[in-house]
N, C-alpha and C positions, 0 to 999 in steps of 0.2 A: 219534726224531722231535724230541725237545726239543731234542738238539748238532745236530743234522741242518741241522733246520727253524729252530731258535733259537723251538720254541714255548714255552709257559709250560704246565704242568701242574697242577693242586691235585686231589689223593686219599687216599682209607685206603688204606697200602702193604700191610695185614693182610686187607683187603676183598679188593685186586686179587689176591694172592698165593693164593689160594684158583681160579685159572683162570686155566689154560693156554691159549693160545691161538698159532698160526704162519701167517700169511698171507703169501704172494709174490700182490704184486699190483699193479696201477698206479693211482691216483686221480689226480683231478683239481681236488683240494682237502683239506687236513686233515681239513674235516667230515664228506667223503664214507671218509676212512680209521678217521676215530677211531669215525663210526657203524656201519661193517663190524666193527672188531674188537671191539664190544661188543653184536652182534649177537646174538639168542638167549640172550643173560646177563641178570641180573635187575642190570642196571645202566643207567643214563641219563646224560645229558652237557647242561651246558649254559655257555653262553659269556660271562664275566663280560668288560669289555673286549678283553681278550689273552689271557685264561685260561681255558684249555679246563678245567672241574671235574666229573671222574667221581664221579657220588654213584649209591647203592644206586636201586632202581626203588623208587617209592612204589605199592603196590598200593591200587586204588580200591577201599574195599570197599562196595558196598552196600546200601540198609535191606534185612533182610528183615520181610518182610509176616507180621505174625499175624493167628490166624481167633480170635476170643471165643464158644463158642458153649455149648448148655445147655438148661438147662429150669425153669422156677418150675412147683412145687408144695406142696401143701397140707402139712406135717409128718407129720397124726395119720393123712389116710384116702388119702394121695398120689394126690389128685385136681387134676388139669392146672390151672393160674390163668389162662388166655387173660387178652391185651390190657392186661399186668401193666406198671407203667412202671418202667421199666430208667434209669438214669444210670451211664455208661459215661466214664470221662474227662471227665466235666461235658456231656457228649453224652447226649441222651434218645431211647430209642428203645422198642418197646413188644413184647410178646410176643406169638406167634400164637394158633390155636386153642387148639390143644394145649399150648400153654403154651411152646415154642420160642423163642430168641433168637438173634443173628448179630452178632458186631462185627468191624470188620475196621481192621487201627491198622498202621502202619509204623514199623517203628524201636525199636519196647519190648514187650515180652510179658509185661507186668507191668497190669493194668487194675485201677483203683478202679473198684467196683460198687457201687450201691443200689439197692436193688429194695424196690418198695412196691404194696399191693395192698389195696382197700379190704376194710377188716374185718379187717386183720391186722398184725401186727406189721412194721416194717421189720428190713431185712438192710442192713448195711452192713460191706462187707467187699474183700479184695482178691484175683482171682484170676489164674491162668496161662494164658498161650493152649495151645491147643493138647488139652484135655480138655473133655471132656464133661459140664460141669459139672450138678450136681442142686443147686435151692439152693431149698430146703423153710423155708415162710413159718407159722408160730405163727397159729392163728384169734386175736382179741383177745374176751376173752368179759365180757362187763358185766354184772355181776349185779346182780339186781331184789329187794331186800326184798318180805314176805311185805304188808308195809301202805302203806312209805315205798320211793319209788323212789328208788334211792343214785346214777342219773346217767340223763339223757340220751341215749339209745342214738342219736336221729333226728340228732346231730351225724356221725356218721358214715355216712350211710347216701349219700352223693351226691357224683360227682364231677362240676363242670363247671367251664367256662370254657376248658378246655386246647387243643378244637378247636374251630371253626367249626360251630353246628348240633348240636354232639354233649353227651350227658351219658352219665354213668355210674351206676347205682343198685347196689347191693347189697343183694339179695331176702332175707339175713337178718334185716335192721329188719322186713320186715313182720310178723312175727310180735309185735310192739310194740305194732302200731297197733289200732285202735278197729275194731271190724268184726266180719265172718264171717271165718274162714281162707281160706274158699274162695275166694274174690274178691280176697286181698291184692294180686296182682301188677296185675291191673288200678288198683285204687286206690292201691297206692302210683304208678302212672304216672301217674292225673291228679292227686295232688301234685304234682307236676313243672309248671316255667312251659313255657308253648305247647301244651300239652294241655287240650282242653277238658274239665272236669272234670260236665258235664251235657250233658242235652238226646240221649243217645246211649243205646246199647243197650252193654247191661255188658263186650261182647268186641266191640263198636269204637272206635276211637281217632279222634281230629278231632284231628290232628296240625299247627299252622300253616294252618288255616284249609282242609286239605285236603276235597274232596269222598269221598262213601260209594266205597269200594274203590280209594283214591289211593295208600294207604298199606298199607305189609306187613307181617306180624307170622310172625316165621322163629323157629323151633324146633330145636336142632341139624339148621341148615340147610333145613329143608323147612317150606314154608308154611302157616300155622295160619289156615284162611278163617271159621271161627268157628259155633261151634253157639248156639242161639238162646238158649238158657237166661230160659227165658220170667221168670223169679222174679229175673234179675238178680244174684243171690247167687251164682255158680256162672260161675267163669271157663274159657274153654277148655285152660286152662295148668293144671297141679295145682303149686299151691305148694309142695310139699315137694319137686318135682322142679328147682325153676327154681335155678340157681346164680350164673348174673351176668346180669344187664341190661344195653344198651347201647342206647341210642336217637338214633337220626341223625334229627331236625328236617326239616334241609334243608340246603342245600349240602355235601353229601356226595361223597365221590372216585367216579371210574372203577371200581372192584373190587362198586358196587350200580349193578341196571339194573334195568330193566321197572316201574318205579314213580316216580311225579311227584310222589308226596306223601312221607309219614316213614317211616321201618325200622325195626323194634323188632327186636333181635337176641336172642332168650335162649339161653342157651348150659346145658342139662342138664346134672345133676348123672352122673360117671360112674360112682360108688358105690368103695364103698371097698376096699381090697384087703389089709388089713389084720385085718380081723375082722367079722363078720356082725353084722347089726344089722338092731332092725323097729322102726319109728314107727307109729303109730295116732292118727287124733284122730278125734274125731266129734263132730259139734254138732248144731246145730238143724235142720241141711239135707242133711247127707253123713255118710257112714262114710268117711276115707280113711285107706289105707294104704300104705306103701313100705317094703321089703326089701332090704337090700343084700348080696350073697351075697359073698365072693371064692372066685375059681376058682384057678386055677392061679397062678403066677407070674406080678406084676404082669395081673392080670385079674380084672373082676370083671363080676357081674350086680345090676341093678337093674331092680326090679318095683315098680309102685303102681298101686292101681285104686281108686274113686271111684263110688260107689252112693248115688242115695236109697231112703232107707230104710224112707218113709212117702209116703204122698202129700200133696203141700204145696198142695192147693187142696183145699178142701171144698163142699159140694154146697151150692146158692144158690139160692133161692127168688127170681123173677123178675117182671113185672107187664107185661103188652100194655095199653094201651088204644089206645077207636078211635081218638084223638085225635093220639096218637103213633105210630102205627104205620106204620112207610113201607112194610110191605108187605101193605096193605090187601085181604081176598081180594075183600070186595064195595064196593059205594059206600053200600050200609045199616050204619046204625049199628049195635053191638054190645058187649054187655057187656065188662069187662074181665077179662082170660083169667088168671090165676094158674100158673107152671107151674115146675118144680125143672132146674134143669141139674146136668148129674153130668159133672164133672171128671176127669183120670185124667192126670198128668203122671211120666213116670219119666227120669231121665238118670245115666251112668254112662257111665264112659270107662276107660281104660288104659295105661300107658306100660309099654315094656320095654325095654332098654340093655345092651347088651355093649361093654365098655370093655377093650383090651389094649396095654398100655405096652412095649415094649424099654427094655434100660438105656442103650440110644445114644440115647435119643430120640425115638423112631418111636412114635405113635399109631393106634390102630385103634377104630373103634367103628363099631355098629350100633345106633339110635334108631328105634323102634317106638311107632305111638300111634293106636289108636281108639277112638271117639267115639260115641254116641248121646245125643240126646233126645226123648221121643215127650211133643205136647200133641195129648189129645181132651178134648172134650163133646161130652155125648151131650143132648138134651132129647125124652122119651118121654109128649107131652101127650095124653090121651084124652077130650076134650071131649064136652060131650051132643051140641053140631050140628056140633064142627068139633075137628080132632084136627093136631096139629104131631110132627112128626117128622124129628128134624135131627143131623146126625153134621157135626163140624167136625174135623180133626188137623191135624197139622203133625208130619212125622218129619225129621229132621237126622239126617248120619250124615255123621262126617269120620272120614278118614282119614290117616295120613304115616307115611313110614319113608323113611331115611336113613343113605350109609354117609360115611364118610373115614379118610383115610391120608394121614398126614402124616408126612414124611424131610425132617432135616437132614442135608445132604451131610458130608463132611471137609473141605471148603472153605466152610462156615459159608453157604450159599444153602438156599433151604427149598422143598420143594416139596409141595404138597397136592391130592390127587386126593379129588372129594369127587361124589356123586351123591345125588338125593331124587328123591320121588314123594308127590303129596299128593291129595286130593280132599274135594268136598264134596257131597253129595246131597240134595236138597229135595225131599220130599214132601208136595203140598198136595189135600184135598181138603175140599171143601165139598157137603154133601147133605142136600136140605131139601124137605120135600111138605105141605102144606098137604091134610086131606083133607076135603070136605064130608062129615059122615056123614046128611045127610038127602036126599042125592041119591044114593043107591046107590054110596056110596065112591068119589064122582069126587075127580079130585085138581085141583084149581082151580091151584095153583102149584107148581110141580115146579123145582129146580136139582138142578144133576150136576154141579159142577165138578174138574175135576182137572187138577192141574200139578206136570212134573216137570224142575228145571233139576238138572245138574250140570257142574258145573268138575273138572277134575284138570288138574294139571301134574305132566313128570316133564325132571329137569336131571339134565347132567352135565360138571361143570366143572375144569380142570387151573388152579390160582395159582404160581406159581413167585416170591420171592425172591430179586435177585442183587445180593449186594454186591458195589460197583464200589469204595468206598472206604470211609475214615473220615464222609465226608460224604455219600456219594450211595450210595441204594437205586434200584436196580429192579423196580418189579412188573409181572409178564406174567404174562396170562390168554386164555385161551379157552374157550369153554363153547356150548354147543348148551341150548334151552327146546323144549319142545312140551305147548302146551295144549288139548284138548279139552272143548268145551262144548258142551252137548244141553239144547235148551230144546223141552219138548213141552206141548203143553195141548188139554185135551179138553173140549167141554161137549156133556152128554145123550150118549154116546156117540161124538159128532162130532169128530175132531181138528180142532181151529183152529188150532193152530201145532207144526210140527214143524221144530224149525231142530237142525242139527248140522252145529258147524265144527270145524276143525282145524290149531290154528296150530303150525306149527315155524319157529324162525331159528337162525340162528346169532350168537356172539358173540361178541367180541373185546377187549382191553383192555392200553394200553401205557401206564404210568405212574413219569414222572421224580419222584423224594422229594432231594430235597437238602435237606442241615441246616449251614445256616454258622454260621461264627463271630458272638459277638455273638445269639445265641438266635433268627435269626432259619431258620424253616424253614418249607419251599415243595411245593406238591404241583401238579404239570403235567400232567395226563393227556387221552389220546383214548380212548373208548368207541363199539366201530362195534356196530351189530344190522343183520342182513337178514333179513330175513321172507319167506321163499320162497315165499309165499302173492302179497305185494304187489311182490315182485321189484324191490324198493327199497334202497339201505343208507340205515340213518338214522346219522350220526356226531354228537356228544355230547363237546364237549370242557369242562374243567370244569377248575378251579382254583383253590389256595386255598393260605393264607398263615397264619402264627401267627407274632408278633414280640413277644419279651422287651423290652418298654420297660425295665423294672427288672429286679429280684428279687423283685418281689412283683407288678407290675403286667404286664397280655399283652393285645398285640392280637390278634384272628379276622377273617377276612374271606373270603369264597368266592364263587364263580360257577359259574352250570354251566346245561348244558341237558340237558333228560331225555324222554325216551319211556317211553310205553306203549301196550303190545301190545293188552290185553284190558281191556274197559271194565265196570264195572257199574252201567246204567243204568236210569232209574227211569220207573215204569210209571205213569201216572194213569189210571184210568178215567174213564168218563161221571158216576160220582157222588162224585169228588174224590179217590178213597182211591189210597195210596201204595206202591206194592211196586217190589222191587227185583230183578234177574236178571244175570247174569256171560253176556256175547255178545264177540263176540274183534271187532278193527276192522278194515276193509276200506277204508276209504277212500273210500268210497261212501257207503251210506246212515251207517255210524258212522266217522266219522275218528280216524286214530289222534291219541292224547293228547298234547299236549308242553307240557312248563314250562318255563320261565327263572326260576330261583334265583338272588335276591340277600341275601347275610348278613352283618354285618358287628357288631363287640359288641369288648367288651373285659371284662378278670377283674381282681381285686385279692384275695389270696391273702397274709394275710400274723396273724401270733397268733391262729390257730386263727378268724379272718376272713373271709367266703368273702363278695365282692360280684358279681358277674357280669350286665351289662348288654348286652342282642343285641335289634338289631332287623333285621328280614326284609321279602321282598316276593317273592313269586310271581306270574307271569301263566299262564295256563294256558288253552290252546287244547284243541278238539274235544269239550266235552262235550257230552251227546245228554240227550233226555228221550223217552220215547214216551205218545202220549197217542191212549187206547182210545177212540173215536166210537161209535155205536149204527149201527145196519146200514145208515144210509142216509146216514153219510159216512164217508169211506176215514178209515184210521186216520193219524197224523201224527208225524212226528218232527222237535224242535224241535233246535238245534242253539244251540252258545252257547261265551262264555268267561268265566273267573271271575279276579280277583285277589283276593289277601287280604295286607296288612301288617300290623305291629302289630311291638309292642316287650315282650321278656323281662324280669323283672329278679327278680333271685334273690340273696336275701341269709341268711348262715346264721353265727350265732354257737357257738362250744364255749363254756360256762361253766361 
């Protein structure tokens, strides 16, 4: 071809000479000849003015994709760390229930990792893709002189500012604080800014100005509706079981629904698997105690129960006169009556947990917890002309159990199957007779009141994680609620109200996470509910932003709209007084709840520094009041809506 054609060649004579090749054929141009005869060979051709130059094929090769995936836990009792903060590549992402992570990189399978976990030591270290990493985190333990305290323990006890609405506590400090034990987890939450720290009842929360039953308080996963615990000392949580707190404010993601106020998440402790061990305390109000058994390989059991031990009300010597007496039998006046009320208050509860680990990863557990408190007096008066006879209780009785299972794939996606069932049961009853004894034992004033409300709910929900990249997570959810509520009351044997509803919906949720360059990351998500009751869908889209101004400084900001299913509205009678009852919403006489969350704050983080400044604003449509008339007008339901803003600020030195 070169004496032929008079073309020009440039090649490896050592390259070419390695294949054979014999073609009889005709072209109709050099190009179409020289690209036949180097057909099928790991060779290319290209054409510098006149020079035809056969050079080797350059093969394209590829990034390939690595998966980062693993588990944080505890060192000593390899107890799971949920919601652990990972830096991955200078990339931050967080851990699941169970203590799970996912990272997914192009190009290098070589990842710097830090992982940090309040109350414990950090990890800084460098791992492989492609294993199933276990990366066991050191408690950090501060020790307390016998007279002089040698540090500070409440510097570490809080983490905020990182999301929008959200803080982080760590229920070890409360055993620090000034108190009862049994009460710590509560009070250490109204430490915290936007929690009202009064004016409430010891196991509820006024979470951002939220109204009575706005907000939810989830115990591995199933709902804690709260026993009365009349003495306030006595929280419905046992604190030696509580292992992380996490408390979402307001403007929180698509993956929480059916609530327009705050989320307290606590996450139980799953006992240790390592060696058996018992805790005991007992104070001035409780005996409690917790058990950690381990079973078999990576599994264990945890047991704690909680008794009073005495009775914490004593019997009270009391004083009628006529003057004060609003329930006057005659309109003649009459001495003043002297008379003993006898007390009798008992509460105990129980938690039980089976926790089981794979060394891939995989989580299993079953959370167990029931509830009692019973409040009576009695008053047994036996007057010379007139005799009182009155029995008043109040019995609570909650219940919850709770399973999940959580898999990390081999391609580093997570998925969790998680199911709960909870309730709560109020028993009221009020009985009281007035009896003349100088008119052959008439009874001039008689009541019989009885009331019995209960709520349960039972869920069951699939969350799946899929890494799409270095930058971009997906969450997908679907999930099914059904709540059943029975409110009955009875006076003199008469029922006046028998209501029993039964809500089910269904749920759903699709949520975009990107985290770009420059520290800025983003959360997009839609949240649908149908309520097959109201054969509605309500949609709930919500959004929210975290940006690294600095190294030390972050802005939050969030939005979002929320439903709620099931109301708990408040009763006034005809002489003022206040009770409250769990009724599911129909759209009718109670409409269902919706808020509009606004949040927005910024953090400074920097020499052991912690500033954190968020201020909020909710609107909140459908709430109800009912208010009880006397028999000669219908009774009434008011209907309204409420906002509440105000501004956080939280400041915390290490010294």
């Amino acid at each position: 071809m070169r004496d032929k054609y008079r073309l020009q060649f440039s090649f490896n004579d050592h390259l070419l000479s390695q294949f054979n090749r014999s073609i009889n054929h005709k072209y109709d141009s050099p190009e179409e000849a020289i690209q036949s005869l180097i057909s099928g060979l790991p060779l290319t051709y290209r054409k510098h003015g006149d020079v035809f130059m056969i050079l080797p094929e350059k093969k394209q090769v590829l990034p390939k994709n690595y998966i980062l995936f693993g588990q944080i836990v505890e060192a000593q009792s390899n107890e799971a760390l949920p919601f652990s903060h990972i830096f991955v590549n200078n990339r931050i992402i967080f851990s699941d229930q169970k203590g799970s992570f996912s990272y997914f990189s192009a190009g290098d399978s070589i990842f710097k990792v830090n992982v940090s976990h309040l109350g414990y030591y950090k990890i800084d270290t460098v791992l492989v893709a492609g294993i199933n990493h276990q990366l066991y985190l050191t408690p950090s333990r501060i020790g307390i002189g016998e007279i002089v305290i040698k540090d500070k323990t409440t510097d570490r006890s809080t983490q905020i500012g990182n999301k929008p609405g959200t803080m982080k506590i760590n229920h070890l400090i409360a055993r620090y604080l000034s108190g009862n034990d049994d009460n710590s987890v509560f009070t250490l939450l109204r430490l915290m800014p936007g929690i009202l720290a009064a004016s409430e009842q010891s196991n509820g929360l006024i979470i951002w100005g939220a109204y009575e039953g706005h907000s939810q308080i989830l115990l591995d996963g199933f709902t804690i509706w709260g026993l009365k615990s009349f003495n306030d000392d006595i929280d419905a949580v046992n604190p030696l079981i509580a292992k992380e707190i996490e408390v979402f404010k307001g403007g929180y993601d698509v993956t929480y629904g059916d609530r327009i106020g705050g989320i307290v998440r606590i996450a139980g402790k799953s006992g240790s698997t390592s060696k058996p061990s018992i805790n005991l305390n007992i104070n001035n109000v409780t005996l409690n105690g917790m058990a950690e058994v381990p079973l078999w390989k990576n599994s264990s059991l945890l047991m704690s129960f909680r008794q009073t031990y005495y009775n914490l009300y004593n019997n009270k010597n009391m004083g009628i006169g006529n003057s004060q007496n609003q329930e006057a039998i005659t309109s003649k006046s009459r001495p003043n009556i002297d008379y003993t009320v006898f007390p009798d208050y008992n509460y105990r509860d129980a938690n039980l947990k089976f926790t089981a680990r794979s060394d891939s990863g995989e989580l299993f557990y079953i959370s167990l917890l029931g509830g009692e408190d019973r409040f009576k007096y009695t008053i047994n008066h036996l007057g010379t002309t007139r005799s009182l006879f009155k029995i008043n209780s109040e019995n609570n009785y909650q219940f919850g159990a709770s399973s999940f299972y959580g898999r990390t794939w081999k391609n580093g996606n997570i998925t969790n199957f998680s199911t709960s069932w909870s309730s709560l049961e109020t028993d009221l009853s009020d009985i009281q007779q007035y009896i003349n004894n100088n008119a052959s034992s008439d009874v001039i004033v008689k009541h019989d009141n009885l009331t019995h409300n209960r709520i349960a709910e039972s869920t069951a929900r699939v969350d799946n994680y899929i890494t799409i990249n270095k930058s971009h997570l997906l969450e997908v959810g679907i999930g099914y609620e059904m709540n059943d509520v029975l409110l009955r009351a009875d006076s003199a044997g008469i029922n006046q109200t028998n209501l029993k509803t039964l809500v089910s919906r269904a749920n759903g949720y699709l949520q975009d996470h990107l985290t770009l360059s420059g520290g800025i990351d983003i959360k997009l998500g839609f949240r649908a509910d149908y309520p097959f009751n109201l054969g509605q869908l309500y949609l709930q889209p919500r959004v929210s932003t975290s940006v690294n101004l600095s190294e030390s400084t972050k802005f939050n900001a969030a939005w979002g709209i929320y439903n709620q299913f099931i109301t708990k509205s408040s009763v006034v009678d005809d002489l003022g007084n206040y009770r409250y009852f769990w009724t599911s919403c129909n759209n009718k006489d109670i409409p269902v709840l919706k808020a509009v969350h606004w949040v927005a704050g910024g953090s400074y983080h920097k020499n052991d520094l912690t500033i954190s400044l968020e201020a909020y604003f909710k609107h909140t449509d459908g709430m109800t009041r009912f208010i009880n008339r006397n028999q000669r007008f219908k009774d009434l339901i008011y209907k309204g809506e409420g906002r509440s803003y105000g501004l956080d600020f939280f400041i915390k030195k290490r010294l």
